[in-house]
N, C-alpha and C positions, 0 to 999 in steps of 0.2 A: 537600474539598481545603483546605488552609491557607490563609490569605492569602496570604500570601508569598511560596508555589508558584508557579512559572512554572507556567504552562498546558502540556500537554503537544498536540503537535502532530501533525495527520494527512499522511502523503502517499500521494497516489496515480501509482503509477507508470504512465503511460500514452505508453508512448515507444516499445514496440516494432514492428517492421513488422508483425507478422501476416500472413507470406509462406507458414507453412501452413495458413490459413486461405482465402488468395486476398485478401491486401490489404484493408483497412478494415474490419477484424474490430470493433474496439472502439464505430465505429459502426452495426456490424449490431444491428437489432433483435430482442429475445427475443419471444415467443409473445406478450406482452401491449404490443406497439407502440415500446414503451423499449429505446432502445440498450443496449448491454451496458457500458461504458465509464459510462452515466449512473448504473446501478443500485447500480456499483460508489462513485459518487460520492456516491448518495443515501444508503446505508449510512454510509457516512463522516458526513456533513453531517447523521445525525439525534443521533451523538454527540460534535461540534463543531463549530465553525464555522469551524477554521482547519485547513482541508485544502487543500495544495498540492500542483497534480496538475501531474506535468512531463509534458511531450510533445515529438514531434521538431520540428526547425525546421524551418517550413513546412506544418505542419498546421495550416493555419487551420481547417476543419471542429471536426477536437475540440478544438482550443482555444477556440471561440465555443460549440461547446454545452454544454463543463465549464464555463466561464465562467460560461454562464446557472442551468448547475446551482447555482452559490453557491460555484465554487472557485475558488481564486486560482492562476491558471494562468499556468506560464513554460515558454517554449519554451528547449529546449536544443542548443544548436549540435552536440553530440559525442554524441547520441546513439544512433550506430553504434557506438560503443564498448564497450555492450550496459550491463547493469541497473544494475553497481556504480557507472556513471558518472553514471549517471541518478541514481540512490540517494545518490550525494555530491552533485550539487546539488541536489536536493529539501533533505538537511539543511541544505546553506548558503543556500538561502532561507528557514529557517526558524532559522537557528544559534541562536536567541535561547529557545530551547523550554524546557521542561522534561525531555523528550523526546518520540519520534515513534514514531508507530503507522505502519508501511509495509505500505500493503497493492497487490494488482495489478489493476488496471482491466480484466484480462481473468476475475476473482474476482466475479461478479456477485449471487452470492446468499449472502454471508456475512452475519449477521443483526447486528444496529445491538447488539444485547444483547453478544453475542461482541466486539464490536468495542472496545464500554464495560467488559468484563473487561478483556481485557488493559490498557487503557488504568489502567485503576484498582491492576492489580499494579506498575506502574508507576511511578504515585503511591505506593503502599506501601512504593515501595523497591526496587524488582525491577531489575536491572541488565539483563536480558532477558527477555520474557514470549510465549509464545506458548499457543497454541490445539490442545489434542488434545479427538480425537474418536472416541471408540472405538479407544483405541490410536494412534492414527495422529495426527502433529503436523501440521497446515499454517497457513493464515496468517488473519490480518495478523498480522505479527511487530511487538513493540515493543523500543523501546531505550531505555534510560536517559541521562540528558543529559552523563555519563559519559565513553560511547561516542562522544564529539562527534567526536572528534581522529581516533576511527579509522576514523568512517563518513564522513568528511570524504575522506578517503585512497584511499576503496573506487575503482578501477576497472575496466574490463572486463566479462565477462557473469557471474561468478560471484554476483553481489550480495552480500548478507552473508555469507554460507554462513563464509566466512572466519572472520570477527568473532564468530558466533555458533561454532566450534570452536575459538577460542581461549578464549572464554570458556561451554563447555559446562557447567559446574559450577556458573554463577552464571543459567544459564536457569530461568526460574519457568514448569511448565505451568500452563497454564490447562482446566481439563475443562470439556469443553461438549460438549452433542445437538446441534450444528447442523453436518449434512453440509456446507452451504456453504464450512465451511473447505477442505472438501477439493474442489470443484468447480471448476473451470479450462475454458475454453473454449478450446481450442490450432484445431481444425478446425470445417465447419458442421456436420459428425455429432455433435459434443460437446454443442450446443443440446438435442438430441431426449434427449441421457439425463436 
């Protein structure tokens, strides 16, 4: 990376209820003792150090254990407004970036390699980069520091979805072997697959 380059930045969204899970999903533990919320964090934190994970107001639980993970954690007052709200303050806590790799705290086994591509199409120039896998696109999505103004805007539950179909032409995949992109923990059946 340049000197010059702003640092490009992580966020981890972790602000949703997990009401089809039964409440406190993000702090459920996977098979090896580690919440599922930390994994997601640890993945982030081994390809930077500035990962800003938002959470609802009033979680003090995951905000004191992403904390200890190494993240710089804000609670967010509006975060029943669902992702996109969440996803514009994450960038205005970070507005100063190069840009931001957004990934989902309920995303537990995406590999730190995966995470350091996109990040690096990024740096290359890529106005949006994501992650396919055999065909199939999923996350952590990145954005270019470009996109400030309109990820700044994003609210509601649709997240980028928007942002990224307005500018579908300027999306960079990224090809990677790691099923993790596609792996999501919505329920406790999701665990066992």
């Amino acid at each position: 990376m340049a000197r010059n380059q702003k640092a490009i930045a992580a966020i981890l969204l972790a602000a949703g209820a997990g009401s089809r899970f039964g409440g406190d999903k993000l702090l459920h533990p996977l098979e090896d003792g580690v919440a599922i919320a930390a994994h997601a964090a640890r993945n982030l934190l081994a390809t930077t150090p500035d990962v800003i994970a938002v959470v609802r107001w009033g979680d003090f639980p995951l905000y004191e254990m992403l904390e200890q993970e190494g993240c710089q954690v804000t609670m967010f007052q509006g975060a029943a407004r669902g992702m996109g709200a969440s996803l514009a303050h994450g960038v205005k806590e970070a507005r100063g970036a190069g840009g931001w790799v957004v990934a989902l705290a309920d995303m537990p086994r995406i590999a730190p390699a995966t995470i350091r591509a996109v990040a690096a199409a990024l740096e290359e120039g890529a106005q949006i980069a994501a992650p396919v896998c055999r065909g199939e696109r999923g996350h952590p999505v990145g954005f270019g520091a470009a996109l400030r103004d309109e990820l700044l805007a994003l609210d509601g539950d649709q997240g980028a979805r928007a942002v990224m179909e307005r500018h579908r032409n300027a999306v960079k995949l990224v090809e990677c072997d790691d099923p993790g992109i596609l792996f999501d923990v919505d329920r406790k059946s999701d665990i066992a697959r």
